[in-house]
N, C-alpha and C positions, 0 to 999 in steps of 0.2 A: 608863687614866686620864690619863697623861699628852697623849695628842694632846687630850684633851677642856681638859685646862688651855691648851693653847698658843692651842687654837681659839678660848677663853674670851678670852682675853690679847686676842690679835689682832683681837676682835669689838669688845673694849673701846676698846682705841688707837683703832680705825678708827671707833665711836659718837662717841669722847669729838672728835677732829679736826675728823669733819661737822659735829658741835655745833657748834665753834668756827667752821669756814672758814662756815657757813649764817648764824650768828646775826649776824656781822662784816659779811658781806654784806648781809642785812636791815637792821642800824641805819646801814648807808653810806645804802641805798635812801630810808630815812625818819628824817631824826635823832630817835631815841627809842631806850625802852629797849627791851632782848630783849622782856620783856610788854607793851610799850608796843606792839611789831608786832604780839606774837601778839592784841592787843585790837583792834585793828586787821582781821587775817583775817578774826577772831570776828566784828566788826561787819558783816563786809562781808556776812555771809553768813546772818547772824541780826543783824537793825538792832532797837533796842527794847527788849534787856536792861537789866534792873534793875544797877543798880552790884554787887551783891550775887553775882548771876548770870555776870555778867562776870569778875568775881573768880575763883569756880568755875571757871571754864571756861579761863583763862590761870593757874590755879594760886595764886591770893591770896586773903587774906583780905579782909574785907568791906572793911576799913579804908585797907590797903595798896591796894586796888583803887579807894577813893574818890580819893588821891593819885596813882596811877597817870593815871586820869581826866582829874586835874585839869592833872597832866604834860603831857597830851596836845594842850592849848591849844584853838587854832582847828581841832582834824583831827575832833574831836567837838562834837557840844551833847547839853545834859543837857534831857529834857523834864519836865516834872512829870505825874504819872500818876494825882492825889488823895495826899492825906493826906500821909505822909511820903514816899513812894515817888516814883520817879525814873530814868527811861527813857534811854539813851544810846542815839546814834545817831551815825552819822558826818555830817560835810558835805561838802560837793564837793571841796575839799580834803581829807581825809580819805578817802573812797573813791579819788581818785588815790594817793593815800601808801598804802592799804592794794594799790590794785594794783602798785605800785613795790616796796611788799614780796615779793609775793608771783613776779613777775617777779628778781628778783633772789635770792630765795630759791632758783630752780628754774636757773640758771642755773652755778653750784658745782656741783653735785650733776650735773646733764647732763654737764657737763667730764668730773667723775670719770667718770662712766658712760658718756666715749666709748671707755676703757681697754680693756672687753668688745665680745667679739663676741654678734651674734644669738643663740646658742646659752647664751650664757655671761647673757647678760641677760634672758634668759627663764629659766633658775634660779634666778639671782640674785631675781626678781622671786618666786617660789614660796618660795623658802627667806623671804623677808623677809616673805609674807604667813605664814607658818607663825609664822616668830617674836613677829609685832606680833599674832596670835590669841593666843596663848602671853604675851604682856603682859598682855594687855587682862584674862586671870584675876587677874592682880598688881594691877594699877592699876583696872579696874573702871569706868570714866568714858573715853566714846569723845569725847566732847568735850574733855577733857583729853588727852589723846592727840594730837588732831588740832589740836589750837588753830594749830598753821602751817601745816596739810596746802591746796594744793589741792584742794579735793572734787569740782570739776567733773573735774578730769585723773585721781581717781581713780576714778573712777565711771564715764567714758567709754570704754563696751565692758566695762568687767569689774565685779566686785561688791567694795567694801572689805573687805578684812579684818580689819579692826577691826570694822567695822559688821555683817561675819559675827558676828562672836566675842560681841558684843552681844545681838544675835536669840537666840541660844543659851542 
């Protein structure tokens, strides 16, 4: 039991750091909030969610997500969709900030992972699609999950693992 607590220990440290050294990095890229980027991803890759939807999907509520939104200035417009309802989308400004994000985001994270070698990043890569399947029962929402993910880089050549664990 004990190596399984240290391994636990050291998964944590090493989560909770990327958190930090990723999200730091993303609001350099785009001044806004940590959900302000990840609304940002979101948009770039699903344009047209309801404010509501958006929220969902970067972890907010409906309301927190309308302010978020509104945080966001000139990187979004809101379109109207009938009735109450109400569509965001990025503008050209906006889709750059959302690629600045995401460039940036990926950039930390390569660093750390010039540390391994070929061998050692190809397990590393198995062990992490094991665990983020092994999430996705916990958390249940692969859009939530992914709200910062790359999805082209994750899908080029291999299948997600989140998106496995989903189909399932």
């Amino acid at each position: 039991m004990h190596e399984t607590d240290r391994v636990a220990n050291l998964l944590g440290a090493t989560a909770l750091v990327v958190t930090d050294v990723m999200l730091s990095s993303t609001v350099r890229a785009a001044p806004v909030s940590p959900s302000g980027a990840a609304a940002l991803v979101v948009l770039r890759t699903s344009p047209g969610l309801s404010v509501t939807e958006l929220g969902r999907r970067v972890g907010l509520t409906q309301s927190a997500a309308a302010r978020m939104v509104d945080s966001l200035g000139d990187l979004v417009e809101r379109v109207p969709t009938g009735g109450r309802s109400v569509s965001v989308r990025l503008t050209g400004a906006g889709a750059e900030a959302a690629d600045a994000v995401l460039s940036s985001r990926g950039e930390p994270l390569a660093d750390l992972l010039a540390a391994l070698d070929e061998h050692q990043l190809e397990t590393l890569g198995e062990l992490l699609g094991l665990l983020l399947g092994r999430l996705y029962e916990r958390v249940g929402d692969s859009d939530l999950m992914c709200r910062l993910c790359d999805r082209a880089t994750c899908t080029t050549g291999a299948s997600c693992p989140v998106g496995e664990a989903a189909r399932r």
